[in-house]
C-alpha positions in Angstrom: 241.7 93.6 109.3 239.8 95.0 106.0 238.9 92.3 103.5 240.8 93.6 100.8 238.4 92.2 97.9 235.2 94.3 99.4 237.9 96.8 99.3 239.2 96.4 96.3 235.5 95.3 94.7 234.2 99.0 96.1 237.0 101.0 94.7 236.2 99.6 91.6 232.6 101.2 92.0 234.1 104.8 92.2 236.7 104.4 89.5 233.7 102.8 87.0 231.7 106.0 88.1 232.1 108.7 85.9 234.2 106.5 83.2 231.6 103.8 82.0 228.3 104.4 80.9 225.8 101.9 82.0 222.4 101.3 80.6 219.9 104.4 80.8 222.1 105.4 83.4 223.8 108.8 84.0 227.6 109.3 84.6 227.1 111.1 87.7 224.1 108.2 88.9 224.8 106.2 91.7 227.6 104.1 91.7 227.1 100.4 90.7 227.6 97.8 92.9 230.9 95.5 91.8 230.4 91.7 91.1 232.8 89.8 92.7 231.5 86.2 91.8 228.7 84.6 89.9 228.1 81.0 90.7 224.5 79.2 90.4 221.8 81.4 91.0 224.0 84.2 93.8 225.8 86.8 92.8 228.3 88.4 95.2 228.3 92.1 95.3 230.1 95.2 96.9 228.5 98.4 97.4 230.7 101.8 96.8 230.2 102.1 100.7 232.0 98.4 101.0 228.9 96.9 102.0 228.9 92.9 100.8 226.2 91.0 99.6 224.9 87.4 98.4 222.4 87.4 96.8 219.9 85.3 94.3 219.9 87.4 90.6 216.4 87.0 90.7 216.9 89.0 87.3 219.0 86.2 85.5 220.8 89.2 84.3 218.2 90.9 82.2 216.3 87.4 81.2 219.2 85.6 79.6 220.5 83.3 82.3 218.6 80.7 82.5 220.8 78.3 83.9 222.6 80.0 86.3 226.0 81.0 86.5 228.8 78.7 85.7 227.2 75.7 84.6 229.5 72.9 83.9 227.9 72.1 80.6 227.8 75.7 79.3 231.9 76.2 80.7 232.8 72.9 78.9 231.3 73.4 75.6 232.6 76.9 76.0 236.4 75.4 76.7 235.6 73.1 74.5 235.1 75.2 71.5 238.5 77.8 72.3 240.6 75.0 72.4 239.3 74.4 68.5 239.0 78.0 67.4 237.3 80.7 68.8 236.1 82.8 66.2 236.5 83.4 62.4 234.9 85.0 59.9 231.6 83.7 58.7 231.9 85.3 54.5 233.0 82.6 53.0 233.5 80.4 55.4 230.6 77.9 57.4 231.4 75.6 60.9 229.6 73.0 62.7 228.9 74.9 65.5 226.4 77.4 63.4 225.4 74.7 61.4 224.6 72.8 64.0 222.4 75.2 66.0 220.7 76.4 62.5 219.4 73.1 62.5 218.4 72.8 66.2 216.6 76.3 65.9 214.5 75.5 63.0 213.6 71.8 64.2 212.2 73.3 67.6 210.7 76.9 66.3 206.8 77.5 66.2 206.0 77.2 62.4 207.9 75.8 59.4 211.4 78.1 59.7 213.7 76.9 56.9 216.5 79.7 57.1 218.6 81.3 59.7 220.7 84.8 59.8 223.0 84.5 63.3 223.0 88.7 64.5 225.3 89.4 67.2 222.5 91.1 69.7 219.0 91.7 69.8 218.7 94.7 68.5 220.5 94.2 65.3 218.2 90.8 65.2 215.2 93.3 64.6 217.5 95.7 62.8 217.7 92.1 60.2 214.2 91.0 60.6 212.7 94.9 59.2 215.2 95.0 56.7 214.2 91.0 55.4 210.4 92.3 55.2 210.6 95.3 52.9 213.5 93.3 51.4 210.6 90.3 50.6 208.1 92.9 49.7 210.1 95.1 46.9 210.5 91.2 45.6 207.2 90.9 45.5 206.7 94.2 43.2 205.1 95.7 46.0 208.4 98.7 46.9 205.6 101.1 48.3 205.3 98.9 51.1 207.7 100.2 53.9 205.8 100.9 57.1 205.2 98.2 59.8 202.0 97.6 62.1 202.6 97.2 65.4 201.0 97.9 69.0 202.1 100.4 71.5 203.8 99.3 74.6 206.4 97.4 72.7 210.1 97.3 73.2 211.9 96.1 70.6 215.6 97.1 70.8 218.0 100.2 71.3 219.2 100.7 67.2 217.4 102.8 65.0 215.1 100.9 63.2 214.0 99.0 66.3 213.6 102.1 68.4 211.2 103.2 65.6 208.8 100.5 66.5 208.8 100.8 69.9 206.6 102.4 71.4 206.9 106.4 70.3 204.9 107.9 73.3 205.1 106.2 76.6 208.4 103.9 75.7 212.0 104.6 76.1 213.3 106.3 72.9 211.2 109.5 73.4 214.1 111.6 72.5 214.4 111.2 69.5 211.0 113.0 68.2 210.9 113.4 64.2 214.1 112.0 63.6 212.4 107.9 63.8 210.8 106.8 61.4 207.2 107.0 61.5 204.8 103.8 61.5 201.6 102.6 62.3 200.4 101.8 65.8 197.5 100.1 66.7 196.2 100.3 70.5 197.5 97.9 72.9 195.8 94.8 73.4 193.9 94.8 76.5 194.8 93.3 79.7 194.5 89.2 80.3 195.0 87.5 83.1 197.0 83.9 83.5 196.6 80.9 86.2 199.1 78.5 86.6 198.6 75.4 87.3 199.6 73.7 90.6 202.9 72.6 91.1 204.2 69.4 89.4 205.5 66.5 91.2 209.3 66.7 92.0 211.7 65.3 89.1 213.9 62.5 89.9 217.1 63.6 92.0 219.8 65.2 89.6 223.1 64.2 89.2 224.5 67.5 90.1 223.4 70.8 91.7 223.3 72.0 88.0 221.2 69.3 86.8 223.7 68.7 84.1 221.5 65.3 82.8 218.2 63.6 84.6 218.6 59.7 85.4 216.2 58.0 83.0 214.5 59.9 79.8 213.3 63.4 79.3 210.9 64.4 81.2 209.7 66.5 78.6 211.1 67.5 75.0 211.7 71.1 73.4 208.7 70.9 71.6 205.9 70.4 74.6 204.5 72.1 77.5 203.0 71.8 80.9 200.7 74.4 80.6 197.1 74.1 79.7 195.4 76.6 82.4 192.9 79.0 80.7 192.9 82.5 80.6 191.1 85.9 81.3 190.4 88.6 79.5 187.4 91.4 79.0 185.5 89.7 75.8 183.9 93.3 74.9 188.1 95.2 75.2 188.8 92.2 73.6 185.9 92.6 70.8 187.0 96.2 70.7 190.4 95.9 69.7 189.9 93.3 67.3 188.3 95.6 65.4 190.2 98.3 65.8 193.2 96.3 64.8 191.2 95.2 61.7 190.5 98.7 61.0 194.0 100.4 61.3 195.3 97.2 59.4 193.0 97.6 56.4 193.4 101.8 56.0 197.4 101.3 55.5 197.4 97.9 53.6 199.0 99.4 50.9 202.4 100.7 52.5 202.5 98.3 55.4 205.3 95.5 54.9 204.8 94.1 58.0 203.3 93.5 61.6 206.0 93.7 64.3 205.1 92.4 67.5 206.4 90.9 70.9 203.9 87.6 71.5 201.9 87.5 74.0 204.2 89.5 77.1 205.3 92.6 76.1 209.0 93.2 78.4 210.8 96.2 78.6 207.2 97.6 77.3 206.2 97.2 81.0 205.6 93.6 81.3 202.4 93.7 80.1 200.7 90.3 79.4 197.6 90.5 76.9 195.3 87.5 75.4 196.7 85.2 73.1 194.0 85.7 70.7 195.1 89.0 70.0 198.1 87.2 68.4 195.7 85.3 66.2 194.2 88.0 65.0 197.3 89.4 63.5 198.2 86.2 62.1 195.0 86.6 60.3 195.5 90.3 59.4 198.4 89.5 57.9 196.9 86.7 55.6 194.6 89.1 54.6 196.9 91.8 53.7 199.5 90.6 52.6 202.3 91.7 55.5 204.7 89.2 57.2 204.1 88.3 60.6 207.6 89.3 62.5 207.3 87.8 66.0 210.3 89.2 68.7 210.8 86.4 70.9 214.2 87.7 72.3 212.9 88.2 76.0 210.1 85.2 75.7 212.0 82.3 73.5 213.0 79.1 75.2 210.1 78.5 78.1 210.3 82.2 79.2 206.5 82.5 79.3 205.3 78.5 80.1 205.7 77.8 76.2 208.7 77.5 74.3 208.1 80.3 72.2 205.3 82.7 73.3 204.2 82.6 69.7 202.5 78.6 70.8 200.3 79.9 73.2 198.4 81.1 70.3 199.2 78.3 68.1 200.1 80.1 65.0 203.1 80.3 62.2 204.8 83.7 62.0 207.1 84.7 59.3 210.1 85.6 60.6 211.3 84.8 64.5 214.1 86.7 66.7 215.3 84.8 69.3 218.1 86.1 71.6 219.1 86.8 75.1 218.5 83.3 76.5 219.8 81.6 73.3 223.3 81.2 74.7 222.0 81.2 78.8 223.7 84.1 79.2 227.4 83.3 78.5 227.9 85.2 75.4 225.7 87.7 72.8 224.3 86.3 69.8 220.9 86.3 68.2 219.0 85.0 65.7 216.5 85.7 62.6 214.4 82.3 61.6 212.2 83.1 57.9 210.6 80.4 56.3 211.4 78.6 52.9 209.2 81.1 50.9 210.1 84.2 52.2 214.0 82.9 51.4 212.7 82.0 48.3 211.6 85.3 47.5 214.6 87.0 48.7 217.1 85.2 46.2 214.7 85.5 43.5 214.9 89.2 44.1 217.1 92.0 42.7 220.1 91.4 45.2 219.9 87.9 45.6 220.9 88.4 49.4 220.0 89.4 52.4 222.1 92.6 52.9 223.7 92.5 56.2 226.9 91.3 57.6 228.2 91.6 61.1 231.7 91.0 61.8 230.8 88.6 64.5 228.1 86.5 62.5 227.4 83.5 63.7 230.9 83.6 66.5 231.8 79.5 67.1 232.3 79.9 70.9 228.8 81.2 70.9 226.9 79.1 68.8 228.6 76.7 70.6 227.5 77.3 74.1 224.0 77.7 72.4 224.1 74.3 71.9 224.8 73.1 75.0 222.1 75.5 76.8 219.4 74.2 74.0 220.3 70.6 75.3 219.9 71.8 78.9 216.7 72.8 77.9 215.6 70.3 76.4 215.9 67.8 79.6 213.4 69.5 81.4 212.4 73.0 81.0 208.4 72.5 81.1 208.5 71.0 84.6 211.1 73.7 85.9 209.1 76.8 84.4 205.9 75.6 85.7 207.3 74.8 89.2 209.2 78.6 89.1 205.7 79.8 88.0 203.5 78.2 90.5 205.7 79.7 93.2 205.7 83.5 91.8 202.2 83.0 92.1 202.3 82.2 95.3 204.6 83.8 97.0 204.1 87.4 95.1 200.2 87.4 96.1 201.5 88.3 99.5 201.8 91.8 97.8 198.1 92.2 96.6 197.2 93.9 100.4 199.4 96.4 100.3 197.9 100.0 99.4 200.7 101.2 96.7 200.2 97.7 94.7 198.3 98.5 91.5 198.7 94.9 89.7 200.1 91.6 90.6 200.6 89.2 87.6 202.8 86.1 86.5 203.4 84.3 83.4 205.1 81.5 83.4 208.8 81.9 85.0 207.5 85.8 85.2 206.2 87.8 88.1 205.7 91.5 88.4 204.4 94.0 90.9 203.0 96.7 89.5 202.9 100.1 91.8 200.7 103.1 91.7 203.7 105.6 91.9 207.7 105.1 90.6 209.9 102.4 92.3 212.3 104.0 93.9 215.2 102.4 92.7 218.3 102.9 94.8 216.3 102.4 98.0 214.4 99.6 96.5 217.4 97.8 95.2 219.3 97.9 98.8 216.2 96.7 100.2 216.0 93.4 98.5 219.5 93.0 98.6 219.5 93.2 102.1 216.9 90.2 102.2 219.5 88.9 99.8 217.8 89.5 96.5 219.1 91.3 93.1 216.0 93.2 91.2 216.2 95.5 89.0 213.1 97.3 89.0 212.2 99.9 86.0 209.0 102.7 86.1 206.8 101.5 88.3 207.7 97.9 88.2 208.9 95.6 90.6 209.5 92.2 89.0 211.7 88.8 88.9 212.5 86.6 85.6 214.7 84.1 88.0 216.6 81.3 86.5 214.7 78.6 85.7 216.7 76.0 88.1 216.0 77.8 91.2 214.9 76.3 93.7 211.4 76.9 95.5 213.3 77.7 98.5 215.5 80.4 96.7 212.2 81.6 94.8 210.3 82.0 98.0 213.6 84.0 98.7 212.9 86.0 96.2 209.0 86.8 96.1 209.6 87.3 100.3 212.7 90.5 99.1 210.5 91.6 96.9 207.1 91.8 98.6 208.9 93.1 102.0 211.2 95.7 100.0 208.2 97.4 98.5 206.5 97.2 101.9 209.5 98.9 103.6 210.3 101.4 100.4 206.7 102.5 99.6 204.4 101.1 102.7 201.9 103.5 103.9 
């Protein structure tokens, strides 16, 4: 007899084919495979063929859930808040929920953040942060000043304005030639190299298999990390750039309003770690010149890279910070824009008093409510869970360093990449792992896992085993 929800799960496949368009995907691409649950770190999933699968979402579904799926904390403050209210308007109108987490975000954030704009994604976070710069900069008499420095092989978003910093050669919005705007881009930083630490010693045992709360106290807060390992870089690229970025920095000083930059691990970019001192050095360029330093944190906020906010690896204040993606642990979008007390300052002194922008969705309760609850899931014991996760990419990914195609191995915190010498190929690769029972979603000519941060080092051996053997089968030689 059939099992009628493979059945029903693959005929779903074919009707979204064709109908629904899916991320940088064509209609007529291969069907996607149907989720049929989501529980912990596994997803079960149905191929168009009817093919079943569990398998660990070694991708937390594109960085953001970092607790898994269906934690009890996140599904009660979640049923929690829709038996209150679920949304209204935020013109007007204020509620705990935002409040609350306005004041959470600016207690933990790198640097002295004294305002918050909620945006419903992102993008649009970007899309607020631009807008808040030449906004600050007309109110400082300086109007002229509306290009922003940044460095190629950033991604910062699909809308218009944050599509015209990413990257305009070799990034994803290369379509759209002369109808961008056009602004200044400095080289990218060069390569650096991280090593973990070891391991640390096992937490006590958790009340749950969510690790809803730890027996005793914290073992670490919000505000600290693990991670004191050095790193590697070339001193003379590094030299190099430095003053290149110096260079391009000082020619355009008078019609920059801004630097624009992901910290420290550049994501949809290519997963491209660089040198925490080429973070400093914008911080300083920025001084010098007059710009604000806009940090994207979307893809790196909340222990991502071994720090809370990639920004601390550097130990620096930025301007402006977008968080996102993880902010909610993946239940529901909303994002963030945190400015300090000057640059609101300026802002109201200003011409229009007000930031101008408004989503409809600003600052939705059931969201800013379940961002609560995953910043006090964090806040139990992220440190100790992103260095364990990171020790064991390490680990189990350098397995892939013999094989021929293998260009790069790196890791960064709960991040770890294989770099090849030619394109993934993505259907083939993608059945591959799952049929070592991993979910990746590789991209270019990157294979790479940003697993949730309470997997285990079982499941992550899972995982750096699917992928390491996948690329072997797919592209061995």
């Amino acid at each position: 007899m059939p099992d009628l929800q493979a059945v029903s799960a693959s005929s779903l496949s074919e009707r979204d084919r064709g109908l629904v368009w899916h991320p940088y995907a064509p209609l007529d691409g291969p069907p996607p495979y149907a989720v049929t649950s989501a529980s912990g770190v596994r997803l079960g999933l149905t191929a168009a063929d009817g093919s079943t699968y569990e398998a660990i979402d070694a991708m937390a579904s594109w960085w953001c859930a970092v607790h898994g799926y269906r934690h009890p904390a996140l599904d009660a403050a979640a049923h929690d808040q829709i038996d209150r209210f679920s949304h209204v308007m935020f013109g007007g109108l204020t509620h705990e929920p935002a409040v609350a987490l306005a004041e959470r975000l600016t207690a933990i954030a790198p640097g002295p953040m004294a305002h918050v704009f909620f945006a419903d994604s992102g993008s649009v976070s970007v899309e607020v942060a631009l807008k808040l710069a030449l906004q600050y900069q007309a109110a400082q008499a300086r109007p002229q000043r509306q290009r922003f420095l940044t460095v190629r092989g950033g991604y910062h978003g699909d809308t218009f304005a944050a599509m015209s910093v990413c990257d305009p050669v070799d990034g994803m919005h290369s379509a759209f030639p002369g109808i961008l705007a056009n602004h200044v881009f400095a080289p990218r930083p060069p390569p650096a190299r991280f090593t973990p630490p070891p391991p640390p010693p096992p937490l006590p045992p958790a009340n749950d298999s969510f690790e809803v709360e730890r027996t005793g106290t914290p073992a670490r807060s919000l505000t600290s990390s693990a991670f004191d390992a050095g790193w590697e870089v070339d001193q003379a690229a590094l030299a190099e750039w430095t003053a290149s970025f110096r260079r391009l920095a000082a020619e355009h000083s008078h019609e920059l309003a801004a630097v624009v930059v992901e910290p420290v691990l550049q994501g949809a970019g290519g997963m491209y770690v660089y040198h925490p001192a080429c973070l400093r050095t914008m911080r300083e360029v920025a001084d010098e010149h007059g710009l604000l330093l806009v940090v994207d944190e979307i893809a790196t906020g909340f222990g991502r890279t071994g720090r809370l906010f990639a920004t601390e690896w550097a130990d620096v204040s930025p301007d402006v910070i977008c968080v996102g993606k993880a902010l909610t642990g993946g239940y529901l979008t909303l994002a963030a824009v945190l400015t300090t007390r000057a640059v609101g300052e300026a802002i109201t002194r200003s011409q229009f008093r007000t930031l101008l922008h408004g989503p409809t969705f600003m600052a939705n309760p059931l969201a800013c409510a379940v961002a609560g609850a995953s910043l006090g899931l964090l806040d139990l014991h992220w440190a100790h869970d992103v260095q364990r996760v990171g020790a064991a990419l390490a680990a189990g990914l350098a397995g892939a360093r013999h094989l021929p195609v293998v260009r790069d191995v790196r890791t960064l915190g709960a991040v770890g990449v294989v770099q090849l010498s030619e394109p993934v190929d993505v259907v083939a690769l993608t059945r591959a792992a799952l049929d070592r029972g991993v979910w990746v979603r590789p991209f270019r000519d990157l294979v790479y896992t940003m697993p949730p941060y309470l997997c285990t080092d079982a499941e992550i051996a899972t995982i750096t085993a699917g992928i390491v053997g996948a690329v072997e089968q797919v592209h061995g030689r």
